[in-house]
C-alpha positions as a printed Julia matrix, in Angstrom:
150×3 Matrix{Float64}:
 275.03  220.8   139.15
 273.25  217.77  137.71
 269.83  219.23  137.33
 271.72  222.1   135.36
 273.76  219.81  133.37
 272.15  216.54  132.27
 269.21  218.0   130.34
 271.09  220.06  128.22
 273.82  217.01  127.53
 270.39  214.47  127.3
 269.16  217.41  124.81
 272.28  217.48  123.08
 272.67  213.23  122.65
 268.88  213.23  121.56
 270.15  215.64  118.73
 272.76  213.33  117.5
 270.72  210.22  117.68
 267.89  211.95  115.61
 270.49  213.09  113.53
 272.17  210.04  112.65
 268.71  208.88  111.65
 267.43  211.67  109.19
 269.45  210.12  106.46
 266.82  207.13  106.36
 264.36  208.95  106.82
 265.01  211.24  103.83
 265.81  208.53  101.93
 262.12  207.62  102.42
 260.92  211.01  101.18
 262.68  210.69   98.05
 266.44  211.27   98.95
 267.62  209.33   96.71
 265.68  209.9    93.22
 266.54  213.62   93.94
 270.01  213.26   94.05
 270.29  210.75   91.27
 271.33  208.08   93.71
 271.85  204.62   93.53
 271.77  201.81   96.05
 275.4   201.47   96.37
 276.49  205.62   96.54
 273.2   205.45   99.32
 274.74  203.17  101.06
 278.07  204.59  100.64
 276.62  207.45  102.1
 275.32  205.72  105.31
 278.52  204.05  106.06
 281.51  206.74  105.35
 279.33  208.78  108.79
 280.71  205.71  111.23
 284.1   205.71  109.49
 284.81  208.7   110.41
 283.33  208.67  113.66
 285.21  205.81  114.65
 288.36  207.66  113.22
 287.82  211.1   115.27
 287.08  209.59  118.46
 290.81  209.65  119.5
 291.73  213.17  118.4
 288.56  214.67  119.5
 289.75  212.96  122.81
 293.08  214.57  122.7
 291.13  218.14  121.92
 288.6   217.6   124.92
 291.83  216.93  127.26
 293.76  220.1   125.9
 290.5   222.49  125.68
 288.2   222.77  128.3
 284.97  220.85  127.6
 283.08  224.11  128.23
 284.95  225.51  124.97
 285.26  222.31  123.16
 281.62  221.25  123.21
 280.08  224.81  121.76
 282.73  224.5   119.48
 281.89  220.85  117.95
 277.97  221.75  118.12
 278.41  225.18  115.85
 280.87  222.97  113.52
 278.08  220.29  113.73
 274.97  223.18  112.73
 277.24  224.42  110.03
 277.63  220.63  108.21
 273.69  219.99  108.94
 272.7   223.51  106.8
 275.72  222.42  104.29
 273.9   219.6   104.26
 270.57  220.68  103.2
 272.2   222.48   99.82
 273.48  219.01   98.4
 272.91  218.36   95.22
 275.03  215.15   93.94
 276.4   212.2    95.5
 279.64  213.45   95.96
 278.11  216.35   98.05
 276.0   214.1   100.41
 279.42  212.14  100.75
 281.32  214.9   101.35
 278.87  216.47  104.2
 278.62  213.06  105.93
 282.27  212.67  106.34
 281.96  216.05  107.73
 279.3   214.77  110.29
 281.13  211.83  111.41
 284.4   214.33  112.19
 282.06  217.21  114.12
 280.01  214.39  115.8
 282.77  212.22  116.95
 283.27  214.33  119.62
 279.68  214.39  121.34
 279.46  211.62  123.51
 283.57  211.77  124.66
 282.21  215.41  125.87
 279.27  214.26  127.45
 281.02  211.4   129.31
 283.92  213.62  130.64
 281.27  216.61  131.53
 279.11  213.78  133.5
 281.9   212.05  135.12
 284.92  214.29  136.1
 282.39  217.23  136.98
 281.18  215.06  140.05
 282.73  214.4   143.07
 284.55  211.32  142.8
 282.42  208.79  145.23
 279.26  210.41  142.82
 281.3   210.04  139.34
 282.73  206.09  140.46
 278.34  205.4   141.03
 277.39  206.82  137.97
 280.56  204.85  136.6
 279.08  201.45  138.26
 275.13  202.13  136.86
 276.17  202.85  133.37
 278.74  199.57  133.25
 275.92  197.68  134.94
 273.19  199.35  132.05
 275.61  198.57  129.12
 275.71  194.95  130.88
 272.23  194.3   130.96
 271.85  195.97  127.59
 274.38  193.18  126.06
 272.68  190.23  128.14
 269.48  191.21  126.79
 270.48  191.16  123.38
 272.37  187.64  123.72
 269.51  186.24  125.11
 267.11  187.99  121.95
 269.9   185.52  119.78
 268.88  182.59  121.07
């Protein structure tokens, strides 16, 4: 199961991290004298994504729970394609607004799918290990960065 399953959910999380980082670097490429932009509708841009991330967690929890994640992943990913092509015909800042929010709804839903299709797939003495080495990775990962503060 796992060597069917984790690179196509690894494949799928690499997606969304390059994802949430082509804004920047488009931005480098010209993004924003194309579109008329300035610094604050950019950064208006950047931040209305995690909004609305944040804000669809929840229901695309709720969704997962009453759909099956096998229907409810495929589902979120086509959503997802459709806003990155909507994406590339933008034109104005109320467009690349507009598509963003749209990412932050179709995305919210990735890593809640991942999570349940990683954990309640397994066995349960498997899913409560894999349970205990990602706590004890996110641990680490917030020790090491309180110890970069000081």
């Amino acid at each position: 199961m796992d060597l069917r399953l984790v690179p196509i959910l690894a494949l799928l999380y690499l997606m969304s991290f390059l994802d949430r980082g082509n804004i920047g670097n488009a931005n480098i490429q010209g993004l924003s004298t194309d579109l008329g932009l300035a610094g604050w509708q950019y950064n208006w841009c950047l931040t209305v994504f995690f909004f609305f991330y944040a804000l669809f967690e929840v229901p695309s929890n709720l969704m997962l729970k009453k759909l099956r994640p096998s229907r409810w992943l495929p589902s979120i990913m086509i959503a997802w394609g459709l806003v990155m092509t909507m994406m590339g015909l933008v034109r104005d800042f109320k467009g690349l607004l507009i598509t963003r929010i749209f990412l932050g709804i179709t995305e919210a839903g990735l890593f809640p799918g991942c999570a349940v299709c990683s954990f309640l797939i397994q066995r349960l003495p498997a899913s409560r290990s894999r349970a205990c080495l990602c706590l004890c990775v996110f641990v680490g990962g917030i020790a090491d960065s309180l110890d970069s503060i000081t």
